[in-house]
DSSP file (Angstrom, degrees, kcal/mol; ACC not computed):
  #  RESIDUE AA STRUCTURE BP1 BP2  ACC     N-H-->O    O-->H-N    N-H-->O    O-->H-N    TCO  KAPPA ALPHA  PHI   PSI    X-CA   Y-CA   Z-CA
    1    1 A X              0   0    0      0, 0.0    54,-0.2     0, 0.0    55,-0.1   0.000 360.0 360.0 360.0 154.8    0.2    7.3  -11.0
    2    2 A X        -     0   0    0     53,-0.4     2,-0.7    52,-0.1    93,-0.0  -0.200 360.0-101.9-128.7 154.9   -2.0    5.7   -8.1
    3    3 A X        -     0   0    0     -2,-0.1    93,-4.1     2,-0.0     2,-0.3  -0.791  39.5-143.8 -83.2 138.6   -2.2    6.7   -4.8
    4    4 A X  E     -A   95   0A   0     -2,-0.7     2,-0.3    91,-0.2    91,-0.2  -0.824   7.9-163.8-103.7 150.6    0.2    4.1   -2.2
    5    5 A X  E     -A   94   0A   0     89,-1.3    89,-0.8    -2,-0.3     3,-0.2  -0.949   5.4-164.6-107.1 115.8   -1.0    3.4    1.1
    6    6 A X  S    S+     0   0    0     -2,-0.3     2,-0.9     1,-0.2    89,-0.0   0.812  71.2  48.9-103.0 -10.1    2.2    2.1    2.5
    7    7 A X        +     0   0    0     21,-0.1    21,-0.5    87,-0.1     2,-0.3  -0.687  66.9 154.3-125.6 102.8    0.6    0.2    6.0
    8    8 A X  E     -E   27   0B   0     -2,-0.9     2,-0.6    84,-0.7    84,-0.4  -0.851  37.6-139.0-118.8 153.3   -2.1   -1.8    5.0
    9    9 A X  E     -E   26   0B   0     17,-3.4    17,-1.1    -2,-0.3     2,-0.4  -0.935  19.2-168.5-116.5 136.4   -3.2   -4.9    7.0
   10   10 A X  E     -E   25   0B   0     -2,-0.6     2,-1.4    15,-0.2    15,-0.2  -0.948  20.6-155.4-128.6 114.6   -4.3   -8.2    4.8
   11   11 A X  E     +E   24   0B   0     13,-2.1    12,-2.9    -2,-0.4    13,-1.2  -0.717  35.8 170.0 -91.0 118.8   -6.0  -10.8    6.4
   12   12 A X  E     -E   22   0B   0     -2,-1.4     2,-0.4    10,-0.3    10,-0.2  -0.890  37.2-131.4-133.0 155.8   -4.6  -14.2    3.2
   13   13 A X  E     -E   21   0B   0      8,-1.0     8,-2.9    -2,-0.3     2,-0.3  -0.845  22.7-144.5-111.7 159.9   -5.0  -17.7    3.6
   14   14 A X  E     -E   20   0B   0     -2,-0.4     6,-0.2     6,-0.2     5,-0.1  -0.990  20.7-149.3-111.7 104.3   -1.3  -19.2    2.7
   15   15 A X        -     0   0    0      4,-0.8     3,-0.4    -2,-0.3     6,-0.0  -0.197  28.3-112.9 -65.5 179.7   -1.6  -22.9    0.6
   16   16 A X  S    S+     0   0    0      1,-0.2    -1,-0.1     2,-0.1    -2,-0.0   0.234 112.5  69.4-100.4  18.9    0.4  -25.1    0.8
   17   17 A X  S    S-     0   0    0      2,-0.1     2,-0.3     0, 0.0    -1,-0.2  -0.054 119.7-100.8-101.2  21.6    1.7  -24.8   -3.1
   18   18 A X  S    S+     0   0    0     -3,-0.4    -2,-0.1    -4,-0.1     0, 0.0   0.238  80.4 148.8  91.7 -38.2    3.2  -21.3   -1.7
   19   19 A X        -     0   0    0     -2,-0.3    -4,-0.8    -5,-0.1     2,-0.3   0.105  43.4-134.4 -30.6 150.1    0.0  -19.6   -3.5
   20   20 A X  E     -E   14   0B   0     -6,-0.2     2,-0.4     2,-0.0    -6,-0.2  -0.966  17.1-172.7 -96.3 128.5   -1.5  -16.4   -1.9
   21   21 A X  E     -E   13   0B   0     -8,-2.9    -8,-1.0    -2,-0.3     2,-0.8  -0.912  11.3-163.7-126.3  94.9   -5.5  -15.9   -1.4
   22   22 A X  E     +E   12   0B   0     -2,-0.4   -10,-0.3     1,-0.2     3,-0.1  -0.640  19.2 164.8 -74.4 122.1   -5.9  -12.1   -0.2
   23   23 A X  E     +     0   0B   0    -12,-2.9    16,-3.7    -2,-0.8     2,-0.3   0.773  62.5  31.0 -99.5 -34.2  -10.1  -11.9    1.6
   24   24 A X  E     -EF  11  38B   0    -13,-1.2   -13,-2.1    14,-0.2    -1,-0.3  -0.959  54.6-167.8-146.8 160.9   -9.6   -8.5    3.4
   25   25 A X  E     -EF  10  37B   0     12,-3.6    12,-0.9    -2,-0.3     2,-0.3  -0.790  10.3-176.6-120.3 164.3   -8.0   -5.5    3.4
   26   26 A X  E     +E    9   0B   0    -17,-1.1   -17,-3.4    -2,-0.2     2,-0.3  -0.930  12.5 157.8-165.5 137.7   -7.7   -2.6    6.4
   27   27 A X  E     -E    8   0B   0      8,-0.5     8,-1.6    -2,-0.3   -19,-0.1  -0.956  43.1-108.6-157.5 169.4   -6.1    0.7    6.5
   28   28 A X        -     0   0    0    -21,-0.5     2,-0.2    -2,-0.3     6,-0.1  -0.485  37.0-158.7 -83.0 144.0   -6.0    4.1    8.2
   29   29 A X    >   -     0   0    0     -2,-0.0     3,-2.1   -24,-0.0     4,-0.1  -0.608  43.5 -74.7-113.6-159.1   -7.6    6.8    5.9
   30   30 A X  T 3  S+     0   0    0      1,-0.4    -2,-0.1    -2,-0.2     4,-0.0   0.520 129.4  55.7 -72.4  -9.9   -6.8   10.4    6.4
   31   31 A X  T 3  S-     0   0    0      2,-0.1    -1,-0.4     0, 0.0     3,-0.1   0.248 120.6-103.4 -89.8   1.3   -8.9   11.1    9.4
   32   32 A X  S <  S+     0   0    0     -3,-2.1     2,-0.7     1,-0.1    -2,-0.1   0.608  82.7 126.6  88.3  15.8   -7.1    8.3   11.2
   33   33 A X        -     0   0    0     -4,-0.1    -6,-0.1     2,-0.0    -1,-0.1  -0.744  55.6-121.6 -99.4 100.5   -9.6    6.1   10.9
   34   34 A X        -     0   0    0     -2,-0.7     2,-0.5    -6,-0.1    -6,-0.2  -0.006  17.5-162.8 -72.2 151.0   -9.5    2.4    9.4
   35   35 A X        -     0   0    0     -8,-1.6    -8,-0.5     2,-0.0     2,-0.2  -0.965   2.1-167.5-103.3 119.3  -11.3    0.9    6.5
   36   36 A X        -     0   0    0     -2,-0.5     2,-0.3   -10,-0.2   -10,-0.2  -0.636   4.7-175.0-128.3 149.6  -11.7   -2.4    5.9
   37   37 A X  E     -F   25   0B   0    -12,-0.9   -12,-3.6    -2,-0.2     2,-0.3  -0.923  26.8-119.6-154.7 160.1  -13.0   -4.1    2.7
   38   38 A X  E     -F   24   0B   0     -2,-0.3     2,-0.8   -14,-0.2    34,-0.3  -0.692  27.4-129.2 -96.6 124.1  -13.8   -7.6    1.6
   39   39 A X        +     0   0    0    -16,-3.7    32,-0.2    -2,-0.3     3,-0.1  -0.844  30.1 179.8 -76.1 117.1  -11.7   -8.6   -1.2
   40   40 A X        +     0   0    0     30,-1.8     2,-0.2    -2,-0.8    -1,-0.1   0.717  67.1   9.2 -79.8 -42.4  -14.6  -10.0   -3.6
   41   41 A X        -     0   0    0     29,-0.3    29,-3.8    -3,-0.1    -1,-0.3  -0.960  60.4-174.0-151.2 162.5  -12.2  -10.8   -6.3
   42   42 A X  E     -B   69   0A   0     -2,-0.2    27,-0.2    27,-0.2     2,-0.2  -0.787   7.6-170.4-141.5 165.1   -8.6  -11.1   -7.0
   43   43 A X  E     -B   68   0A   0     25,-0.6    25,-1.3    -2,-0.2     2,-0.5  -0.720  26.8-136.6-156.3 109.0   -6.4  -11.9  -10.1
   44   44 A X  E     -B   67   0A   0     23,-0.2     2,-0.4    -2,-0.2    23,-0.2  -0.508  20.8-120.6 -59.7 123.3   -2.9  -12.4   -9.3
   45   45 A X  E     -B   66   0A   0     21,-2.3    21,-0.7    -2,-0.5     2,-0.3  -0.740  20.8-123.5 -88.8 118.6   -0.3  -10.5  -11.9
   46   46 A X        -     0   0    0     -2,-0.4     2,-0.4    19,-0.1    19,-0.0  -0.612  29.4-153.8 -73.1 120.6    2.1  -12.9  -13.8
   47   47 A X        +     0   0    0     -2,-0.3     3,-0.1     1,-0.1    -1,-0.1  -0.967  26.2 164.6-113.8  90.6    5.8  -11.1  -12.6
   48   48 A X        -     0   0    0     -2,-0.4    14,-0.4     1,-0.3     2,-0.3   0.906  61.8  -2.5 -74.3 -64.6    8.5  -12.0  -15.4
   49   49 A X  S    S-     0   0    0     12,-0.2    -1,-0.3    13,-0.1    10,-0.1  -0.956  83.8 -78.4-148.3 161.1   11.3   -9.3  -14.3
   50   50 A X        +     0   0    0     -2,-0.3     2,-0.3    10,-0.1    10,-0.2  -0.271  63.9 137.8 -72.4 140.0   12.1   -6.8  -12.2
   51   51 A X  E     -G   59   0C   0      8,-1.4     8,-2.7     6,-0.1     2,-0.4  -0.962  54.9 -99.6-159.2 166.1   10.4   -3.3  -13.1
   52   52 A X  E     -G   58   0C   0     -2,-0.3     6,-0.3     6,-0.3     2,-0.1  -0.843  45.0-128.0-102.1 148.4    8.9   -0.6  -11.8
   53   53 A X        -     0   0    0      4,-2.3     3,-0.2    -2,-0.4    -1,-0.1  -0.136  25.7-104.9 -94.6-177.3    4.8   -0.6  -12.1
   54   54 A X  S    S+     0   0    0      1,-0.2   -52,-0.1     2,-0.1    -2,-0.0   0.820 124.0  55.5 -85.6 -22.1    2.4    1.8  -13.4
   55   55 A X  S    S-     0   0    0    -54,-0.2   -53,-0.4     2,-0.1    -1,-0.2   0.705 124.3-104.5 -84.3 -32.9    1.4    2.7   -9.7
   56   56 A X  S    S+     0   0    0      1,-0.3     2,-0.3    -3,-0.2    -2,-0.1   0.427  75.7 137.7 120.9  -0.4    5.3    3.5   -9.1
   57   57 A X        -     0   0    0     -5,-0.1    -4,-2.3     1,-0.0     2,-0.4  -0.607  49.2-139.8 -91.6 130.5    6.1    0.6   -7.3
   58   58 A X  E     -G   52   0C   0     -6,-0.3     2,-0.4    -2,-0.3    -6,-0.3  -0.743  25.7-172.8 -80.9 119.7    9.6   -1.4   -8.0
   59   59 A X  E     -G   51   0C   0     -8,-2.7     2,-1.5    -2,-0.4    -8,-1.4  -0.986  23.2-128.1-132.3 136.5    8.8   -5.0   -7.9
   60   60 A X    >   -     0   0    0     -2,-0.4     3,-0.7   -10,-0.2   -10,-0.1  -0.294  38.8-100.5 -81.8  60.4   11.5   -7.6   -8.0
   61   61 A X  G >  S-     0   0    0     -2,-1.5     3,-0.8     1,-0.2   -12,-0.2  -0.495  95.3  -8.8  67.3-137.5   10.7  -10.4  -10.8
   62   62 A X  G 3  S+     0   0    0    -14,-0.4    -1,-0.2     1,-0.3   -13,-0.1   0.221 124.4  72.1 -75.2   8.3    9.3  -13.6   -9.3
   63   63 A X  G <  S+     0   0    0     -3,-0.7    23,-0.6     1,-0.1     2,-0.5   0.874  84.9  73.4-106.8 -20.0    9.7  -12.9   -5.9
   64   64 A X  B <   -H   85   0D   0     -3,-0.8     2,-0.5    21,-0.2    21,-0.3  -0.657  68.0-141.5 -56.1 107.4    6.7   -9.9   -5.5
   65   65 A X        -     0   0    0     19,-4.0     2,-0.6    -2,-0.5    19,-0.3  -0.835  16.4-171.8 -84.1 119.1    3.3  -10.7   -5.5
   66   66 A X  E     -B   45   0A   0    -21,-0.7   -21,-2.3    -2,-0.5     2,-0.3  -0.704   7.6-175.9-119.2 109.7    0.7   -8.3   -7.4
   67   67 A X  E     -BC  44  82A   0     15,-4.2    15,-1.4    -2,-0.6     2,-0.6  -0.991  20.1-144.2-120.0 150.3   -2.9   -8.9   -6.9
   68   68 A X  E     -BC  43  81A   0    -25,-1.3   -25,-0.6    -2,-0.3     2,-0.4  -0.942  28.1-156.8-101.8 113.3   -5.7   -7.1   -8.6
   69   69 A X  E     -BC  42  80A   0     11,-3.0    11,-2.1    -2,-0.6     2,-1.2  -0.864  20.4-154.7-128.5 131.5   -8.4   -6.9   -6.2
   70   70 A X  E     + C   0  79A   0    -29,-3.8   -30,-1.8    -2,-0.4   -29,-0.3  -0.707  31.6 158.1 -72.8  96.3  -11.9   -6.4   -6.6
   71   71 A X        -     0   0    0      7,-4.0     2,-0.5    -2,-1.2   -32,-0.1  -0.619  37.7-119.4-117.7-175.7  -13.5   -4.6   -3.3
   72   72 A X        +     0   0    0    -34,-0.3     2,-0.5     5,-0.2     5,-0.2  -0.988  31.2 175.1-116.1 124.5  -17.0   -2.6   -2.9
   73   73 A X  B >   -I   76   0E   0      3,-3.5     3,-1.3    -2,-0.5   -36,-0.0  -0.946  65.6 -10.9-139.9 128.5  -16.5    0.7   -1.8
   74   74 A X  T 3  S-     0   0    0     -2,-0.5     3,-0.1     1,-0.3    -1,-0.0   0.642 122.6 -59.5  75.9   4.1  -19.7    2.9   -1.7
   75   75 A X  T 3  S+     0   0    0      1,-0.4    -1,-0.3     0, 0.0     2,-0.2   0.482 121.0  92.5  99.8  -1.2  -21.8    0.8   -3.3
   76   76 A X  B <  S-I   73   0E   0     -3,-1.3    -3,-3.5     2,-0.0     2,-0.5  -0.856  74.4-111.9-141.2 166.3  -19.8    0.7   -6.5
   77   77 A X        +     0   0    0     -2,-0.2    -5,-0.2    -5,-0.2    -3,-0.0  -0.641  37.7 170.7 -97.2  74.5  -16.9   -1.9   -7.6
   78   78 A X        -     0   0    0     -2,-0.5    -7,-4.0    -8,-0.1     2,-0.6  -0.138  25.2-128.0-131.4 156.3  -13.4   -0.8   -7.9
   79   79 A X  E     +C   70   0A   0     -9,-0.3     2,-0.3    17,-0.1    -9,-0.2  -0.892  24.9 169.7-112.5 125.2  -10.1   -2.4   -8.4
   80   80 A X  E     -C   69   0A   0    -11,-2.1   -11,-3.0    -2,-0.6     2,-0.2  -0.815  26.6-128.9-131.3 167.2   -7.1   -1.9   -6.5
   81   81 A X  E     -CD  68  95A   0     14,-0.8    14,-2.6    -2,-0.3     2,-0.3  -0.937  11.4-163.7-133.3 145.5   -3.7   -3.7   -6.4
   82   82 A X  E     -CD  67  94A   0    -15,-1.4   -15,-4.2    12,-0.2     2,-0.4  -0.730  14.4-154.3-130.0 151.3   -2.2   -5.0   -3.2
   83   83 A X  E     - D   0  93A   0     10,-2.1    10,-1.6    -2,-0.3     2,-0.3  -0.997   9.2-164.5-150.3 136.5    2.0   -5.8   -3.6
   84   84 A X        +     0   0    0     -2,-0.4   -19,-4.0   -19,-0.3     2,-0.4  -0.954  14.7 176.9-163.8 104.3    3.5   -8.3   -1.5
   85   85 A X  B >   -H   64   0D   0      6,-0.3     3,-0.8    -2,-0.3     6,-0.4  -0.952  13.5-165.7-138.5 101.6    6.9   -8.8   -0.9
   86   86 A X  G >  S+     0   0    0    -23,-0.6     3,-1.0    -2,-0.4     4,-0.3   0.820  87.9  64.5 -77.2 -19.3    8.4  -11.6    1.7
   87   87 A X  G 3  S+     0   0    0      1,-0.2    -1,-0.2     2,-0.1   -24,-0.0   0.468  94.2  71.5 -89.1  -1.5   12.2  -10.3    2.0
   88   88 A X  G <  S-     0   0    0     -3,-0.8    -1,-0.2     3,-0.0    -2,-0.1   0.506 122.0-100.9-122.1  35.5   10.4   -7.1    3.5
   89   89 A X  S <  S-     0   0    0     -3,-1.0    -2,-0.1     1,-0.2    -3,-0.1   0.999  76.8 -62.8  84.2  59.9    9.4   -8.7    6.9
   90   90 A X  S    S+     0   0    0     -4,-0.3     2,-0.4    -5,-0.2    -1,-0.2   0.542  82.3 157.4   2.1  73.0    5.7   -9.1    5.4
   91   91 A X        -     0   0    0     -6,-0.4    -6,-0.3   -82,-0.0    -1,-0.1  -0.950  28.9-149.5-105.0 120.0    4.6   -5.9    4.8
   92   92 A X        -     0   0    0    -84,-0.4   -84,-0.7    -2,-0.4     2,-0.3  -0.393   6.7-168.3 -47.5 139.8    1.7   -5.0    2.3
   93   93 A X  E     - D   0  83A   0    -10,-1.6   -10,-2.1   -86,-0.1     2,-0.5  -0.861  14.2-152.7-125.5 159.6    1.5   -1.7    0.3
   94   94 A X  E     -AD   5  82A   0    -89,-0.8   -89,-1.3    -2,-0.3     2,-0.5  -0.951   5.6-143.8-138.0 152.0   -2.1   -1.2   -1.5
   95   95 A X  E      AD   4  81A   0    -14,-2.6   -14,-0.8    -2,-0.5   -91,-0.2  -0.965 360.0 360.0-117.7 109.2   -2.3    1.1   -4.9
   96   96 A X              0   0    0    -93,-4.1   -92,-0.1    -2,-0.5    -1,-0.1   0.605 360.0 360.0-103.4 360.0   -5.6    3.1   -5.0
C-alpha cells in the first residue's frame, strides 16, 4: 500500500471533450514545507467499475479520474498516481 497525501494542489488544463491534462503537482511534506513537481508524463487509467485500488483508494467507476504521473524527484524518475473525483468539491489525493 502507497503512501496518500490527501491535500494536494494540481495545476490541469480542462478540454473541452471533458478530458483532464495534469502539468503540476504541490504539497506540504512533513516539515511543513511544499513541493512542487512538473508532471513530465501522464497516462490516464481506464475506470470500468467501482473498486478499491492497490494504493487503498475507493474509486467510483467512470466518474474518478486516475492518472499515472511521471515527475522528477532527486534527479531520478518516479511514478505516482493522482485521483480525481468531481462530486468531492475538486479535491485531489496523490498516491506515493
Amino acid at each position: 500500500m502507497s503512501k496518500i497525501i490527501e491535500e494536494v494542489d494540481v495545476i490541469c488544463e480542462h478540454k473541452a471533450d471533458g478530458s483532464i491534462i495534469p502539468m503540476r503537482l504541490r504539497f506540504k511534506n512533513e516539515d511543513g514545507e511544499y513541493e512542487t513537481y512538473n508532471i513530465k508524463g501522464y497516462r490516464q487509467a481506464d475506470i470500468k467499475s467501482s473498486h478499491t485500488t492497490k494504493d487503498g483508494i475507493f474509486v467510483v467507476g467512470e466518474s474518478t479520474f486516475v492518472f499515472e504521473c511521471m515527475i522528477i524527484a532527486m534527479n531520478m524518475k518516479r511514478v505516482v498516481r493522482l485521483y480525481y473525483d468531481p462530486r468531492t468539491n475538486g479535491k485531489w489525493k496523490l498516491a506515493v
